[in-house]
C-alpha positions as CSV (number, residue, x, y, z in Angstrom):
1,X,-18.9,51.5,62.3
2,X,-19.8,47.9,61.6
3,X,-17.0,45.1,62.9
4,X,-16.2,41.3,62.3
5,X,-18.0,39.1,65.2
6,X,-16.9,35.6,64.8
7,X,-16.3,34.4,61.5
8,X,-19.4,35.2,59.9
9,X,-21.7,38.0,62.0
10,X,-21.4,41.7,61.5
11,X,-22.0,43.7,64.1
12,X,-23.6,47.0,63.7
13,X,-22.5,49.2,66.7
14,X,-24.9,52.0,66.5
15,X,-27.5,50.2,66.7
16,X,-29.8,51.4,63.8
17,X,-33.2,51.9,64.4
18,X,-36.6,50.5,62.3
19,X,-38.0,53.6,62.0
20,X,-40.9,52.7,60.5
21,X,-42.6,50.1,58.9
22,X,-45.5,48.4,56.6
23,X,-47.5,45.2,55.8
24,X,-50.0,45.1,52.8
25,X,-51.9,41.3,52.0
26,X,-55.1,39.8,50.6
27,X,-58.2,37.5,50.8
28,X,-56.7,34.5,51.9
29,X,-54.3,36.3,54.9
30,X,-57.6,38.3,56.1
31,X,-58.6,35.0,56.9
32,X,-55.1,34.0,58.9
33,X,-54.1,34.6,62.8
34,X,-52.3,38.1,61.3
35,X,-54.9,39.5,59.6
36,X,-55.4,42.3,62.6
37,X,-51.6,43.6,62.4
38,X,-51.5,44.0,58.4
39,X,-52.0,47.8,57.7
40,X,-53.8,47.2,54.6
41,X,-56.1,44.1,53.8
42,X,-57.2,44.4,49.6
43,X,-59.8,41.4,49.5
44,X,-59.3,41.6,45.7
45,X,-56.1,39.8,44.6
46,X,-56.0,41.5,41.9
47,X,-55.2,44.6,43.5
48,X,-57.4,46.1,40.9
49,X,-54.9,45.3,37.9
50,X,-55.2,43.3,34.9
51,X,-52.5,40.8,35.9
52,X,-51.3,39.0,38.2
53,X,-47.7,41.1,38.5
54,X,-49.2,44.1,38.2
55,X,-51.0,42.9,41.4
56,X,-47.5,42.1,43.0
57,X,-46.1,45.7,41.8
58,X,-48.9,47.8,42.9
59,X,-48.5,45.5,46.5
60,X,-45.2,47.1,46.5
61,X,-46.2,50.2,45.7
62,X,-48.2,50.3,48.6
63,X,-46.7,49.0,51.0
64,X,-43.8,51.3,50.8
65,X,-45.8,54.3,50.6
66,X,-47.5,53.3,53.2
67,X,-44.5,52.3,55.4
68,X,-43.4,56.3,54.4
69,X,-46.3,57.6,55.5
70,X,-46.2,56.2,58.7
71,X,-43.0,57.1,59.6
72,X,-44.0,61.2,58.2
73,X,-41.4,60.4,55.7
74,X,-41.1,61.6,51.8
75,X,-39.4,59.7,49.2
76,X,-36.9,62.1,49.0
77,X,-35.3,61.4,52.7
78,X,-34.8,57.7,51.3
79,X,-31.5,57.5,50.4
80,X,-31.7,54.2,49.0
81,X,-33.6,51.3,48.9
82,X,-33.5,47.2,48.6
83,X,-36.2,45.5,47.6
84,X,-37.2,41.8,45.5
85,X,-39.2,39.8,44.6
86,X,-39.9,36.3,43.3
87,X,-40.4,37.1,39.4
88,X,-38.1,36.9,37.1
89,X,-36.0,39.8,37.1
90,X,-37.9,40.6,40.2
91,X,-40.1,42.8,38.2
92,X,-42.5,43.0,41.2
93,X,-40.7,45.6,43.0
94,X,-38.9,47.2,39.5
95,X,-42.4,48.2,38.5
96,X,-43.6,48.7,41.7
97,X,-41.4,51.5,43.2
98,X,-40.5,52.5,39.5
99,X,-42.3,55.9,40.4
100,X,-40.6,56.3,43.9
101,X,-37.2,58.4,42.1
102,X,-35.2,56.4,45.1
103,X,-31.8,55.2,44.5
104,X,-32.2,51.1,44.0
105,X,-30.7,47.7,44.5
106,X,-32.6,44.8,43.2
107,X,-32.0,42.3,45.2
108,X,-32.8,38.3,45.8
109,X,-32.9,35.5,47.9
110,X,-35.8,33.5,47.3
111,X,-37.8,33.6,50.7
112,X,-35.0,35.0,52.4
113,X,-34.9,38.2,50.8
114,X,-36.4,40.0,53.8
115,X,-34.0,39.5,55.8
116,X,-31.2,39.9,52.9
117,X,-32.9,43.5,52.0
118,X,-33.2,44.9,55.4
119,X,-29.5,43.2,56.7
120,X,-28.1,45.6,53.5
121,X,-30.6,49.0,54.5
122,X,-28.9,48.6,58.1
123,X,-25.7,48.1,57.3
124,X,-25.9,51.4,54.9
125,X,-27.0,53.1,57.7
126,X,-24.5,51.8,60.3
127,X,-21.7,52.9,57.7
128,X,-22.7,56.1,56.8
129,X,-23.4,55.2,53.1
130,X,-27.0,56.4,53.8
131,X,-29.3,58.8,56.3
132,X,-32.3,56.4,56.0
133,X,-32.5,53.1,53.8
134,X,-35.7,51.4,52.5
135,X,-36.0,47.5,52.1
136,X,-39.1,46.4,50.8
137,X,-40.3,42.4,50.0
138,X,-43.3,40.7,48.4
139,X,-44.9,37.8,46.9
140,X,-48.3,37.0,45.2
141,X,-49.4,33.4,45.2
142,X,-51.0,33.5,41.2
143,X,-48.3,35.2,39.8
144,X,-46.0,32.9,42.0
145,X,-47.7,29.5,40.7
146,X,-47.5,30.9,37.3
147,X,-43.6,31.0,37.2
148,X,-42.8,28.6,39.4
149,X,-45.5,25.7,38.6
150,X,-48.6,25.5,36.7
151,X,-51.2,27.8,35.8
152,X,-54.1,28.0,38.4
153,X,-56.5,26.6,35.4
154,X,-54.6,23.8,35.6
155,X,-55.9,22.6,39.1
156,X,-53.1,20.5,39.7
157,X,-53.1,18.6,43.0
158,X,-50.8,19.7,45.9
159,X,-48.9,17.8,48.5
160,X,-49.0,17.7,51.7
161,X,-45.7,18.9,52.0
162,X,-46.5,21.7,49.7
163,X,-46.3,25.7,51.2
164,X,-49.1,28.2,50.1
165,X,-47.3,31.2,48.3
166,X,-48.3,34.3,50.3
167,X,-49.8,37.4,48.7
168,X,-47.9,39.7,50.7
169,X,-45.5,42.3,50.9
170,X,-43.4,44.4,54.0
171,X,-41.7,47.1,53.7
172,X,-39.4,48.8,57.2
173,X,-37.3,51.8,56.8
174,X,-34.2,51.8,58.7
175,X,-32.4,54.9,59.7
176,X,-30.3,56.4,63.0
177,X,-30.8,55.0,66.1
178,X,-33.7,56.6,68.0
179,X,-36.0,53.9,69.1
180,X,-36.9,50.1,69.1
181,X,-36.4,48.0,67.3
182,X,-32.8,48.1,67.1
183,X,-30.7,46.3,64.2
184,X,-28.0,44.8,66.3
185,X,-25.9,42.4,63.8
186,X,-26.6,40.7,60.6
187,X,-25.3,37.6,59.1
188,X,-25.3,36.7,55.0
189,X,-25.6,33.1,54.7
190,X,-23.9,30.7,52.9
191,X,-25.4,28.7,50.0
192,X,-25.9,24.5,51.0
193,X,-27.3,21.8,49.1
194,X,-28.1,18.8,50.7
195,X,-29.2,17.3,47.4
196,X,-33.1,17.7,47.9
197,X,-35.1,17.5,44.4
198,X,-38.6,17.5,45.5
199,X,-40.1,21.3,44.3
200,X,-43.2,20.4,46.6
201,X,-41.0,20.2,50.1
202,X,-38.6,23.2,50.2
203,X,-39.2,23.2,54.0
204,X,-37.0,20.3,53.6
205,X,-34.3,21.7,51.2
206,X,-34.1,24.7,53.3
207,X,-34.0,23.8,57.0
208,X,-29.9,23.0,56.7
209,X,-29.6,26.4,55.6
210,X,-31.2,27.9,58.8
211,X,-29.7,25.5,61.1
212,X,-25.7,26.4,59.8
213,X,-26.9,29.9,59.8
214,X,-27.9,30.1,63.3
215,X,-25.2,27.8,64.6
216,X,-22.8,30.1,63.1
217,X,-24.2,33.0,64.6
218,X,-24.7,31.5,67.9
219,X,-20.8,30.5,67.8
220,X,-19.8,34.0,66.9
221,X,-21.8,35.5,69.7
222,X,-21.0,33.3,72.0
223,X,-25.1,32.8,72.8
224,X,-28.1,30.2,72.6
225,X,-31.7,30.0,72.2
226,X,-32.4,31.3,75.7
227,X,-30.7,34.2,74.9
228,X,-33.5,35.3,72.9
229,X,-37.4,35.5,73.3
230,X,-37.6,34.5,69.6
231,X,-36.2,32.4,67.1
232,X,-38.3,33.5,63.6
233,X,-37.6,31.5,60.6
234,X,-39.5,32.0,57.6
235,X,-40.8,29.9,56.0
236,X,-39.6,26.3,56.6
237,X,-43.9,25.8,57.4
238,X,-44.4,22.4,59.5
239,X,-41.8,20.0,57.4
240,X,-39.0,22.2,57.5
241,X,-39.6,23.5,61.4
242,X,-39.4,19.7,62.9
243,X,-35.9,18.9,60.4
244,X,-34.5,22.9,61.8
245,X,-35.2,21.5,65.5
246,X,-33.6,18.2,65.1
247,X,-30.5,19.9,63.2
248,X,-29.7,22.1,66.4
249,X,-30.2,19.4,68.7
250,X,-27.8,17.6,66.9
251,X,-25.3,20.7,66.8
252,X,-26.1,20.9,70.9
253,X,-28.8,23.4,70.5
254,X,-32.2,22.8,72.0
255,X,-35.0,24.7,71.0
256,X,-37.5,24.2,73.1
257,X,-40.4,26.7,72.6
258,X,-38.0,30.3,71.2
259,X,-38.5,28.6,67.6
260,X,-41.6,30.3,65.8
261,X,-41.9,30.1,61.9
262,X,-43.7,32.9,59.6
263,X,-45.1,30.0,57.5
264,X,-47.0,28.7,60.1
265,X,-47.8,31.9,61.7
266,X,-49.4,33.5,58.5
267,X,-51.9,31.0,58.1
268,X,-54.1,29.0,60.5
269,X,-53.5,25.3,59.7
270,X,-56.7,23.9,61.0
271,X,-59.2,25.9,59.1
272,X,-57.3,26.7,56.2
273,X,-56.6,23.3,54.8
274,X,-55.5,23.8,51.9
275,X,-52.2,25.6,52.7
276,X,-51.2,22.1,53.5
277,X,-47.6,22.6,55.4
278,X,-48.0,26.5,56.0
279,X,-47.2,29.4,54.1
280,X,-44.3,30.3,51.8
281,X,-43.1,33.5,49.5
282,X,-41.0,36.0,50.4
283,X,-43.9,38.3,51.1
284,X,-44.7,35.7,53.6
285,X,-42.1,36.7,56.2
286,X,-41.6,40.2,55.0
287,X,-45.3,40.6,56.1
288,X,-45.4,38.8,59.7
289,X,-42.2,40.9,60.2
290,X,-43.4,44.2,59.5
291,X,-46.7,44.1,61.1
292,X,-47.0,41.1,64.5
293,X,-43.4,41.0,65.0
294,X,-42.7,44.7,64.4
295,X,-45.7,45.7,66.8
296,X,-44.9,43.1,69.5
297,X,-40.9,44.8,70.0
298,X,-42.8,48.4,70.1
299,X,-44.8,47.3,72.5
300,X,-41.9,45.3,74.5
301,X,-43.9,41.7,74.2
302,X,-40.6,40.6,72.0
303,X,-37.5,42.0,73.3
304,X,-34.6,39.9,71.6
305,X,-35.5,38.7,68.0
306,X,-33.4,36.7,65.8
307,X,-35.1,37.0,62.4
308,X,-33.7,34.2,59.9
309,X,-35.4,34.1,56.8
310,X,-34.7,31.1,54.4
311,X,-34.3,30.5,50.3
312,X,-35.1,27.9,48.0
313,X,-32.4,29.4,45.1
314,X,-34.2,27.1,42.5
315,X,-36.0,28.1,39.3
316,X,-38.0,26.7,36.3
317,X,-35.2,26.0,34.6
318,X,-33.2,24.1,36.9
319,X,-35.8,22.0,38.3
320,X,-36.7,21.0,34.3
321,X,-32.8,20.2,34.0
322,X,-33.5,17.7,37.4
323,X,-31.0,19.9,39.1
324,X,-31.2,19.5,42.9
325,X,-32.2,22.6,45.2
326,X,-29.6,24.6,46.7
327,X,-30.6,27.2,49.8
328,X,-29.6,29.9,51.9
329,X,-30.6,31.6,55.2
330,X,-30.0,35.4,56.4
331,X,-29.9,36.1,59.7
332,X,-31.0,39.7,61.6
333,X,-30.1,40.2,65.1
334,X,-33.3,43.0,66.7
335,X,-33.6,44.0,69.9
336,X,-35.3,46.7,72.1
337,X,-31.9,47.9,73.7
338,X,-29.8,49.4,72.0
């Protein structure tokens, strides 16, 4: 059974296992350092649907059929699943896994729904509540732009602060400890607003987020960054990665070279231009996760992972009402002992 570390960490003491696990993206990631991890590449971004969200839902679809199939697993063995999305309503994944018949539990955190879904499929394990637990992420960068900004006829200018919305999505199925990875604790973040307005630099918004988040955990356990091979944000990009260092130096915590970010891991900054700081979306994280990262602990290249992935918890509404931009981090402890 789970138990209190600290003030804020839960600690999962059987050590649930990733059983599986799944990455599906498009065009632009084929064309990024990942590209050879990602299970399935679809250089149509359309997915071969008529809109943009149905592109995002049938992402989802596939990625957690494919994360299923994988792992020689039916949807039936799921007990339940997690899963979000950016859209409103998070229709992505309601449409998505709509024909799955598993048990579900919308869920979302911005960009730090990854880690929020599969911190909730563990702890369902580690408690009992279920056999094996799904959690499944994405993010498309039209349908993303569409909601969040302007329409890509628009052909607004971005900033060089700006993050490129990946069209991604993961998808890990957690169940009783057999093998690595091993979920070893989880932390749920708190919500902090440093007062940051600027829509085009959430890197900047959400680094405070990360840095209490990690500080917190690394009080509770007693720990520091070389405890770990890996400290994986996602996605503060190139803004938000320098502000996250300088915010644990300043708590006592030097970095060094254990920080790594999804957002600048998805994309390569010096050929793809245009993704200006690095990339961004929830499927952004949920995809480096489930194929690079995942595939490096099987293969023992990453042994002790903290996974922390952030949230900008604005929307159209509140940035139109000059509302500042309030964010959150999750934190996921995985390691290859159990």
């Amino acid at each position: 059974m789970p138990e209190r570390q600290g003030t804020y960490t839960i600690k999962l003491n059987s050590s649930p296992s990733v059983l599986c696990y799944a990455a599906v993206a498009s065009k632009k990631e084929s064309e990024g350092p990942m590209a050879s991890y990602i299970d399935i590449l679809n250089q149509d971004s359309m997915f071969g649907q008529t809109t943009w969200e149905k592109a995002e839902s049938r992402m989802q679809q596939e990625v957690a059929e494919k994360a299923l199939s994988k792992g020689n697993l039916s949807p039936t063995q799921i007990d339940c699943m997690f899963a979000g999305d950016l859209l409103n309503q998070c229709i992505g994944s309601h449409y998505g896994l709509r024909d799955l018949g598993i048990p579900l539990v919308g869920v979302y955190s911005a960009c730090a729904t990854m880690a929020q879904s599969l911190g909730l499929a563990a702890l369902f394990v580690e408690t009992g509540a279920a056999a094996n637990a799904l959690a499944v992420t994405s993010s498309h960068f039209c349908s993303a732009e569409r909601q969040f900004r302007f329409p890509l006829e628009y052909g607004g200018q971005r900033t060089p602060t700006a993050q490129w919305t990946a069209t991604g999505a993961g998808a890990a199925v957690v169940g009783a400890s057999t093998a690595p990875p091993y979920v070893k604790a989880v932390q749920f973040g708190s919500i902090l607003d440093k007062g940051v307005k600027d829509i085009n630099n959430m890197g900047a918004a959400m680094a405070p987020a990360a840095a209490q988040t990690i500080s917190r955990y690394f009080q509770d356990t007693m720990t520091g960054p070389d405890n770990y091979d890996l400290i994986l944000t996602g996605d503060l990009a190139a803004v938000g990665s320098q502000l996250l260092i300088q915010l644990l130096e300043r708590d006592g915590y030097k970095m060094g070279k254990k920080h790594g970010d999804c957002g600048l891991m998805i994309y390569d900054r010096d050929i793809q231009s245009e993704v200006n700081a690095g990339g961004s979306g929830c499927g952004c994280s949920a995809t480096v996760l489930c194929s690079y990262i995942m595939q490096s602990m099987r293969e023992g290249k990453i042994n002790n992972l903290l996974f922390v992935a952030t949230g900008a918890l604005m929307s159209t509404v509140s940035v139109q009402q000059k509302e500042s931009i309030p964010a959150v981090a999750h934190l996921v402890h995985l390691s290859t002992t159990p």
